[in-house]
C-alpha positions in Angstrom: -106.1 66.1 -219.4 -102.8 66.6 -221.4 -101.1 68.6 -218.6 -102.2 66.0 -215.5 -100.9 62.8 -218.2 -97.1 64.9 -218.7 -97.0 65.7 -215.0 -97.9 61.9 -214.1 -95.9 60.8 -216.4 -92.6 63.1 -215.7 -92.9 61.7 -212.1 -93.1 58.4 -213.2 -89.8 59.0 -214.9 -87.9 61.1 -212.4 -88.9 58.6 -209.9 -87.3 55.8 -211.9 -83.9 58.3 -211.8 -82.6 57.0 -208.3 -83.1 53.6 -209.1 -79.5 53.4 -210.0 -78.3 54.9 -207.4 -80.7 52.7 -205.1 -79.5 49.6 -206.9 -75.6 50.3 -205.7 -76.3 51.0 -202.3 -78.2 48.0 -201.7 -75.4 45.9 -203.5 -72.3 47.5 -201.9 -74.3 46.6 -198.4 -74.1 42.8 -199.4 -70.3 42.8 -201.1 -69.1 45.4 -198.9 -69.4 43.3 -195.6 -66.8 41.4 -196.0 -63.0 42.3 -196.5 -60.3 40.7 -198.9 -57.9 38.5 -196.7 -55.5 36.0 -196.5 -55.6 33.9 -192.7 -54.8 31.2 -191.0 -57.0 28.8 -188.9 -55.8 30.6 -185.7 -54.5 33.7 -186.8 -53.4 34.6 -183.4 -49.9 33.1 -184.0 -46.2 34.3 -183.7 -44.3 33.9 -186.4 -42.7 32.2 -188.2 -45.0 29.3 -188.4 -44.8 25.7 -189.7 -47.6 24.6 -192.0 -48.5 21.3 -191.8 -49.9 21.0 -195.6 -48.3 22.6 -197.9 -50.3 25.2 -200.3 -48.9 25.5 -203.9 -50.6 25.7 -207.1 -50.0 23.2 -209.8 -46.7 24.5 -210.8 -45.4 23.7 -207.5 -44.1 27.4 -207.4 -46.8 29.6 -206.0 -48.7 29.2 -202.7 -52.2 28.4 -204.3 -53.1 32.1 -203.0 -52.7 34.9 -204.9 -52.8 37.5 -201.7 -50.1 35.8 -200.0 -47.8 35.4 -203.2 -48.8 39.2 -203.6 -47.5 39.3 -199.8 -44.6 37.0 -200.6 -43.7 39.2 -203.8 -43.6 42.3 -202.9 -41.1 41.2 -199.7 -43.8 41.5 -196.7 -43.9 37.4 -195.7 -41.8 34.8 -196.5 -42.8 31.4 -197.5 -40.3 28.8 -197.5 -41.0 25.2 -198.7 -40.3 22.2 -196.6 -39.3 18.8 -197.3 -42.2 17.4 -194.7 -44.1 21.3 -194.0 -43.4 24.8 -194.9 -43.0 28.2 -193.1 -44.1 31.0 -193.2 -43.1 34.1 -191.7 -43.3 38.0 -191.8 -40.8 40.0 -192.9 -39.2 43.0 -191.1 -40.8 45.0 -193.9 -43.8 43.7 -193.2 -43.7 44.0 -189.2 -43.0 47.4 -189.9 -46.2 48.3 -191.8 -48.3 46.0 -190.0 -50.0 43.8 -192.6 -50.7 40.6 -189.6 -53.9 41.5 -187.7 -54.9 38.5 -184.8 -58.5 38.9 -185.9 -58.7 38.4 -189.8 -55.0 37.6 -190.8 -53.9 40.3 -194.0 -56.7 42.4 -195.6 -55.9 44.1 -198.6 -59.3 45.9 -199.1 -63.2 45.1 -199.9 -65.4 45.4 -202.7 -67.2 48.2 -204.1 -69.8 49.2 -206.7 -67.5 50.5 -209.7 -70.8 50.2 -212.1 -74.2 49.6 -212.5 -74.3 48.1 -215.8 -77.9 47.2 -216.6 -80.9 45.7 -214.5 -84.6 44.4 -215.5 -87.8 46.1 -215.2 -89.7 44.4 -212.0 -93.1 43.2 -213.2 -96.3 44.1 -212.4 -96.7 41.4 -209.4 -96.9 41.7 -205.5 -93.2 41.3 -205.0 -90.4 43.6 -207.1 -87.5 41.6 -208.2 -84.7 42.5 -210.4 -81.3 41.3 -211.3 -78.9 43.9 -211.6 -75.3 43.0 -213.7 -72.4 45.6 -212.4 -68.5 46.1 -212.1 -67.0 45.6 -208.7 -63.3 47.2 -207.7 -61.6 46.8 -204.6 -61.8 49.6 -202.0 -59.9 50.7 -198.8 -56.5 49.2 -200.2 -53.9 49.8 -197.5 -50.9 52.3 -198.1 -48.4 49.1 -198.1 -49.9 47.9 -200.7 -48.0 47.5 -204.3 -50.9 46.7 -206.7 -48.6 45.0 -209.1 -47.7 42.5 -207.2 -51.0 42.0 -206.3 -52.6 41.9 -209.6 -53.6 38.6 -209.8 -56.2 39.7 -206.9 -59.5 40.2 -208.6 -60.6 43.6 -208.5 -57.6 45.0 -207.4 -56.4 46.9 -210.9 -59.6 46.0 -213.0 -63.3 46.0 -212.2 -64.8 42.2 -212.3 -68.2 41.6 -213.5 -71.2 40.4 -210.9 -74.4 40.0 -211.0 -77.2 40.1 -208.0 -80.8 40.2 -207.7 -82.7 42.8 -205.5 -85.8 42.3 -203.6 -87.9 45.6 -203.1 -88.8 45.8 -199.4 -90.5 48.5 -197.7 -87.2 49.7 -196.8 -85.8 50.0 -200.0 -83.9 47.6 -202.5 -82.2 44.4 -200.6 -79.9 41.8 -201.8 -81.6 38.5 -201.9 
């Protein structure tokens, strides 16, 4: 009886071993969809181009974003402020390494898993639920890219903290 409680009981617990594992695959197919950009309305433009509202932050010195001041910073667009509009352009350096894509604009990267912190233990009920807390970096950060002068970006030089909760499905773990 002894022997047939440890064996269900070690697989109980080496089951319970990929859970982790489980956990970050089903979070990085949520957060991972979608990249880090900066774009316009149209992003098919030529540039320089005029924008009709001005974006600055309160100080009235940086754009309100911190990709494009990262862009602006480290030399790769250039935003100029207007009495009536402002305009922005790209750089020959930035031409060069070509940062402008049509379709999304500038994408410096997307997020990824760094760590799985710390979950709950799904009850005992029809439907598994947990809520999972973990670190999230950025991933797939071009070669242009100077991370100093984009680190005001979140996730670009430190992991940021989230938090998700996961369905269980018959397919495995889902984000909800």
């Amino acid at each position: 009886m002894r022997k047939i409680l440890f064996a269900v009981s070690l697989a109980s617990l080496l089951a319970g071993c990929g859970e982790k594992g489980d956990f970050e695959k089903a979070i990085n197919a949520k957060i991972g969809q979608t990249k880090t950009c900066y774009s316009l309305n149209n992003n098919n433009v030529s540039f320089p181009i005029k924008l009709s509202k001005p974006r600055f932050d309160e100080t009235g010195t940086g754009t309100g974003s911190v990709i494009l001041d990262g862009l602006v910073e480290q030399g790769l667009m250039a935003f100029v402020k207007g009495w009536d509009n402002n305009t922005l352009g790209i750089t020959e350096e930035g031409k060069q390494a070509k940062i402008w894509a049509a379709k999304e604009g500038v994408c410096i990267g997307r997020r990824v898993v760094d760590e799985v912190k710390e979950w709950t233990v799904p009850g005992n009920g029809n439907q598994k639920v947990v809520r999972v807390t973990y670190t999230w970096k950025l991933t797939d950060v071009p070669s242009w890219v100077d991370k100093s002068a984009f680190s005001g970006v979140k996730g670009m030089n430190e992991p940021v903290d989230g938090a998700m909760n996961l369905v269980k499905t018959s397919n495995g773990w889902k984000a909800n």
